[in-house]
C-alpha positions in Angstrom: 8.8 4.3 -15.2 5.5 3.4 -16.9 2.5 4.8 -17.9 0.9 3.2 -14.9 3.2 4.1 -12.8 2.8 7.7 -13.8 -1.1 7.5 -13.3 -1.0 6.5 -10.1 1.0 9.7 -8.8 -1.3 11.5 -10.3 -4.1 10.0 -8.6 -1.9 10.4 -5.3 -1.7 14.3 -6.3 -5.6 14.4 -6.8 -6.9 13.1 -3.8 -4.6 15.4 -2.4 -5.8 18.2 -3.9 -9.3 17.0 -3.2 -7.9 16.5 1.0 -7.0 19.6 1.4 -10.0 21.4 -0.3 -12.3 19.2 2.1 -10.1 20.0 5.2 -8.6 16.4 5.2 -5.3 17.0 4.9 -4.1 15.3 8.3 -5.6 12.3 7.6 -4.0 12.7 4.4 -0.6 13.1 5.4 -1.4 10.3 7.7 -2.4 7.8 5.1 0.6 8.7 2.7 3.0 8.5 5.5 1.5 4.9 5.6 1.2 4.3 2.2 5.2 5.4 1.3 6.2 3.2 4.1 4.9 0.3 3.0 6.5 0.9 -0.8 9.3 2.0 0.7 9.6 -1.6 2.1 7.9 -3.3 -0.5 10.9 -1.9 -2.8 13.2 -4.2 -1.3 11.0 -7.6 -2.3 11.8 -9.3 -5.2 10.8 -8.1 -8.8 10.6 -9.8 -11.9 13.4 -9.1 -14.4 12.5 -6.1 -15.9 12.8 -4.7 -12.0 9.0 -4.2 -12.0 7.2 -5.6 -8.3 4.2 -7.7 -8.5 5.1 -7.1 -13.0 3.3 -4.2 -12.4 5.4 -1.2 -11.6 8.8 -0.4 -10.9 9.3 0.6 -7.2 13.0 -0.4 -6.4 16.4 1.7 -6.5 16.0 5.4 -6.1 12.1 4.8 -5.2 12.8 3.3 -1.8 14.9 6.4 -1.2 11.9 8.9 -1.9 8.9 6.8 -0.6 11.0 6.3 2.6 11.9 10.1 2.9 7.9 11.0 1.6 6.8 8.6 4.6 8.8 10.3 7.1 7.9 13.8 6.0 4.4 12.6 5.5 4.4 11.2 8.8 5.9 14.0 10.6 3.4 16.4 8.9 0.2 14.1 9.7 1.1 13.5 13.1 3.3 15.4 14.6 2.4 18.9 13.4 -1.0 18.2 13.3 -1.1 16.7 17.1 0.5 20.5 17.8 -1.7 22.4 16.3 -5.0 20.3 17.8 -3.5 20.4 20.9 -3.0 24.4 20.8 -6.4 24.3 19.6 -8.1 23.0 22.7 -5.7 25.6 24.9 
């Protein structure tokens, strides 16, 4: 890891914080479910030698593993609970 690295999931942990104190967390969920699943894949592209993508930050090996399984649960939180509760909502 690196510092920027770090600073970025803190970022991801404060607009989160600031989603769900303006009632934004679907679109949230949605976003990160997006976001994670495009790292997740992006984790498999070539890095340069000190395993960093783009020389920036280090996204490969046990990162693909947790942005893939933060995009599903992301995903399954964003749109499929969500579409639940909307839909139980308008009942």
């Amino acid at each position: 890891m690196n510092v920027l690295h770090n600073v970025v999931h803190l970022l991801v942990g404060v607009i989160g914080i600031a989603a769900f104190l303006t009632g934004r967390s679907v679109l949230y969920a949605r976003g990160m479910a997006v976001l994670f699943a495009v790292l997740a894949v992006a984790g498999f592209l070539p890095t340069d030698s000190a395993g960093r993508f783009l020389g920036l930050v280090p996204i490969g090996g046990t990162d693909i593993v947790l942005h893939a399984a933060t995009a599903l649960l992301g995903g399954l939180a964003g749109f499929a609970f969500a579409n639940n509760r909307e839909e139980r909502a308008v009942a």
